[in-house]
C-alpha positions in Angstrom: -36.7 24.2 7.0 -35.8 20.5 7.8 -32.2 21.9 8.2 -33.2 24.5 10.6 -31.2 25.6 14.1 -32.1 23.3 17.1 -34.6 24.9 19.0 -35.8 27.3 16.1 -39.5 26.5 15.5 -41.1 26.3 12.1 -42.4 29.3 11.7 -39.2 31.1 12.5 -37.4 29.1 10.2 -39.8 29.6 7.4 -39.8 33.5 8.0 -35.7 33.5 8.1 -35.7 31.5 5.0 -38.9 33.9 2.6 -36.7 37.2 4.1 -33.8 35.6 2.9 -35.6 35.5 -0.7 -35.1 38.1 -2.8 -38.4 38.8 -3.8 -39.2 40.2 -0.3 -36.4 42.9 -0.5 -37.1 45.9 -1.8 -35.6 46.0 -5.6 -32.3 47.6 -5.7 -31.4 46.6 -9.7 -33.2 49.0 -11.5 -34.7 46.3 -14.3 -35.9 43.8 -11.0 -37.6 47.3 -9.5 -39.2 47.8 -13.1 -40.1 44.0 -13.8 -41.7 43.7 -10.3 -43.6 47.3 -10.8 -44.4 45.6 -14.0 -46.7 42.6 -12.2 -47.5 44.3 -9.7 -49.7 46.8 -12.3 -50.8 43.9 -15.0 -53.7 41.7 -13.0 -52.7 39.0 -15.1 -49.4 39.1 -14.3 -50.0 39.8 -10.2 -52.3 36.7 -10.6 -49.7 34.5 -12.5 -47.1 35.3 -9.9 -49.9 34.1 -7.1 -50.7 30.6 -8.8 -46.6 30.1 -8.7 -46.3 30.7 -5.0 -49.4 28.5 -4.6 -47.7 25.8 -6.3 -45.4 25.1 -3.7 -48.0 25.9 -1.0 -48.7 22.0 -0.8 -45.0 21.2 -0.7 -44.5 23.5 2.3 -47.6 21.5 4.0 -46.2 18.6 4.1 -43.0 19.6 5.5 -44.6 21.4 8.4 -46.9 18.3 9.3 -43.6 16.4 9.3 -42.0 18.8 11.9 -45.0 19.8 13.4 -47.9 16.5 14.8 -51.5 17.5 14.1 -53.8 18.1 12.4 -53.1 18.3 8.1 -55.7 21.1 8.0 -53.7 23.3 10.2 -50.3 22.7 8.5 -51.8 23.5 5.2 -53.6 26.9 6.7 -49.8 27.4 8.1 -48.2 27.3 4.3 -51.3 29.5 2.6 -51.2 32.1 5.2 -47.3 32.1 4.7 -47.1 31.9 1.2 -50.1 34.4 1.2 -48.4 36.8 3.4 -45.6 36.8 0.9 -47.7 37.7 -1.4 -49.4 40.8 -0.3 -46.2 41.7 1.6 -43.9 42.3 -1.9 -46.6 44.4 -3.0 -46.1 46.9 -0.5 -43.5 49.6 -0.2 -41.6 47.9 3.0 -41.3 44.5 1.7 -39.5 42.9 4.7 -41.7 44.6 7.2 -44.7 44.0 5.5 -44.4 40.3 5.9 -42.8 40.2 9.4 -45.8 42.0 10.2 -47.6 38.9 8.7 -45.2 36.3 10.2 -46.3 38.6 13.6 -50.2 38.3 12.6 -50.2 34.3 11.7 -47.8 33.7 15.1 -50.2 35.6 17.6 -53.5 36.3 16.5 -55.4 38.8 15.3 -56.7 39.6 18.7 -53.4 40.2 20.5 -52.8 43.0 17.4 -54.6 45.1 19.0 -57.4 45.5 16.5 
């Protein structure tokens, strides 16, 4: 993120980087599709997998509040609705679209959605 494109904002840059991570594509090696199915249907496992994004949840906070004056609260709602996002979004069939519909959610708000 802190080596990011001039002119790309944070949120851009942190989207382009979790769709570059492989847990967002859909599985394509037939023991990552199984081993991902596998935590995805074991609690445990889906939960285990959670507290491991959420450990780097505080990490990505402080990089945003470097790049981005203001308020601490809103850069660490920033990293646990990303992280979040990334989350729920490789737990759905369309992994990429899933969380660019997230990245969408978190950039405009739920009331320009449509909802």
């Amino acid at each position: 993120m802190r080596d990011r494109p001039a002119g790309q904002d944070v949120l851009d840059a942190i989207e382009a980087h979790l769709l570059a991570d492989r847990l967002v594509h859909d599985p394509v090696d037939p023991q990552f599709r199984e081993f991902t199915a596998m935590i995805a249907a074991t609690p445990a496992l889906r939960e285990y997998a959670r507290r491991m994004l959420d450990r780097h949840e505080e990490a990505l906070a402080e990089v945003i509040a470097s790049e981005q004056p203001g308020s601490s609260l809103r850069a660490r709602a920033v990293a646990r609705f990303v992280l979040g996002g990334l989350d729920l979004a490789r737990h759905e069939p369309d992994r990429r679209a899933a969380f660019r519909e997230i990245v969408r959610l978190l950039r405009e708000g739920w009331g320009s959605t449509g909802h």
